[in-house]
C-alpha positions in Angstrom: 17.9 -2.2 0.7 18.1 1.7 0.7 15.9 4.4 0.8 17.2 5.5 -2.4 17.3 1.5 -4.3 13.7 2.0 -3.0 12.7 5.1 -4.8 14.0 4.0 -8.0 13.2 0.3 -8.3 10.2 -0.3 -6.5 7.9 3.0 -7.2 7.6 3.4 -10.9 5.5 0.1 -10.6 3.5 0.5 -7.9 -0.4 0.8 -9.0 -2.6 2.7 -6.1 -6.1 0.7 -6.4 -9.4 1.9 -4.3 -12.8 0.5 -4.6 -15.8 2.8 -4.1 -16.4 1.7 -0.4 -16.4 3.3 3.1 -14.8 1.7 5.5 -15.5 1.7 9.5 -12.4 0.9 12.2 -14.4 -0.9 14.8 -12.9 -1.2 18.7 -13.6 -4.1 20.5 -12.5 -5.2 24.1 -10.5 -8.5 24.4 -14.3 -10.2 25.2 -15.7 -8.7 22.2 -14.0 -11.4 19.7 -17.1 -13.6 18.8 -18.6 -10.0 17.8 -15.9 -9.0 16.0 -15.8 -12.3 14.1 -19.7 -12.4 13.3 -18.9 -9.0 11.7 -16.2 -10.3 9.5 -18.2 -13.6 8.4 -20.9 -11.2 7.6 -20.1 -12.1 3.6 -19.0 -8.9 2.5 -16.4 -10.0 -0.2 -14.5 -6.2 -0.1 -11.5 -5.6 2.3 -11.8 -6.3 5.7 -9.3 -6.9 8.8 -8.7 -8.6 12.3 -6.3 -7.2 14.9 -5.9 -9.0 18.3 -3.0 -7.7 20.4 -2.8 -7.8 24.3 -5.0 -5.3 24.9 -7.8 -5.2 22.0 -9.6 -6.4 19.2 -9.6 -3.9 16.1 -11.4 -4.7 12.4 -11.8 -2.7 9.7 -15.0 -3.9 7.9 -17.3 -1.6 4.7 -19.5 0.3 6.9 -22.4 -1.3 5.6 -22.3 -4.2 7.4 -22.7 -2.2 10.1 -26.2 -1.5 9.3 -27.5 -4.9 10.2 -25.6 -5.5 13.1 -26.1 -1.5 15.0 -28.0 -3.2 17.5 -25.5 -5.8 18.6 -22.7 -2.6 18.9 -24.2 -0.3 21.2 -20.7 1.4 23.3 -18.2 -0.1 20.5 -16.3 2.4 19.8 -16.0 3.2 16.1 -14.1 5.3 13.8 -16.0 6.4 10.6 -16.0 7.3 7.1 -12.4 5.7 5.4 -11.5 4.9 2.3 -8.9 2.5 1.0 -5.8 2.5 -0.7 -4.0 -0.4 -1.9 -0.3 -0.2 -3.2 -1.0 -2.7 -6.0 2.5 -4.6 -5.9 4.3 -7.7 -4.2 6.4 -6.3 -1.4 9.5 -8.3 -0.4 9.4 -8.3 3.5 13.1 -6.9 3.5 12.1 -3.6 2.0 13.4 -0.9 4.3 11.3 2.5 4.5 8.7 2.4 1.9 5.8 3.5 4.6 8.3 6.0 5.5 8.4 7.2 2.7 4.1 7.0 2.2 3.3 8.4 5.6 6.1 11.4 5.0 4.1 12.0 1.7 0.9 12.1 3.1 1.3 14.1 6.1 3.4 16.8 3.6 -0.5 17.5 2.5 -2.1 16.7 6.0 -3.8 13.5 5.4 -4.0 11.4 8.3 -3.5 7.6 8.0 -4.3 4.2 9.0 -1.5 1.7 7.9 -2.3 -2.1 7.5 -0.1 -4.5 5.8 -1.3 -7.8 4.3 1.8 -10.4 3.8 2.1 -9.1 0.2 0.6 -5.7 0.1 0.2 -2.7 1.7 -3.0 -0.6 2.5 -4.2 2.0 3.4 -7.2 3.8 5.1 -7.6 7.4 4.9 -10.2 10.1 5.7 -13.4 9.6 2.7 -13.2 13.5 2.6 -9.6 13.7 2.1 -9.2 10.6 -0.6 -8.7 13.1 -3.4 -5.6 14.7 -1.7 -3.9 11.8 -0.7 -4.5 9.9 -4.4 -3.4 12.9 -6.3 0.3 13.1 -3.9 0.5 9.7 -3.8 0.1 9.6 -7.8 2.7 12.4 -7.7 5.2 10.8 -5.3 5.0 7.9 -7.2 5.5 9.5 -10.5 8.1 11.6 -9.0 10.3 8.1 -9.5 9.3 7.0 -12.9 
């Protein structure tokens, strides 16, 4: 699939979806799973990740479950204050260039990004005080291919 078949097919549906929540990107050493798990079970229903690669454990939880567990997280490194985007359509695993395309959009009006894919969606996080920018030329790119 081409950039182009890309553009013209697959844009003109895509819905952006937020919710009104901050998000927090939580760092965790490699020992630092059953933390990182108690945070995720903590209930929340909104979005929420799990990363584990060789090296680390990263989650992405609302940051207000982080209220009742600050004690248990003294020295975890955490990045605050995100907000989420959603790109409210059933991506086909073959699709060739669509964050490409998102991240190129974005950092045209200097938002920074944190990309997570689900196995049918897209997502994602982007400075709370720059949400506004990125929604409006994201809302532009994508009407740009109606």
């Amino acid at each position: 699939m081409s950039k182009s078949y890309l553009v013209e097919q697959i844009f003109p549906h895509i819905r952006l979806f937020t919710d009104d929540l901050r998000y927090d990107i939580i760092h965790f050493p490699l020992n630092g799973r059953e933390k990182a798990l108690q945070l995720l079970d903590s209930g929340q229903p909104a979005f929420s990740t799990f990363i584990q690669d060789k090296d680390e454990i990263t989650i992405v939880v609302p940051s207000a479950v982080l209220v009742d567990f600050a004690d248990r997280l003294q020295s975890i490194e955490t990045s605050k204050g995100w907000r989420l985007i959603t790109f409210d359509i059933i991506l086909e695993h073959d699709v060739i260039g669509f964050m490409a395309a998102i991240s190129e959009c974005l950092a045209g009006v200097g938002v920074s990004i944190f990309a997570l894919s689900a196995y049918e969606r897209d997502h994602l996080l982007v400075p709370a005080d720059q949400i506004e920018t990125a929604w409006q030329a994201l809302d532009d790119l994508l009407k740009g291919h109606s």
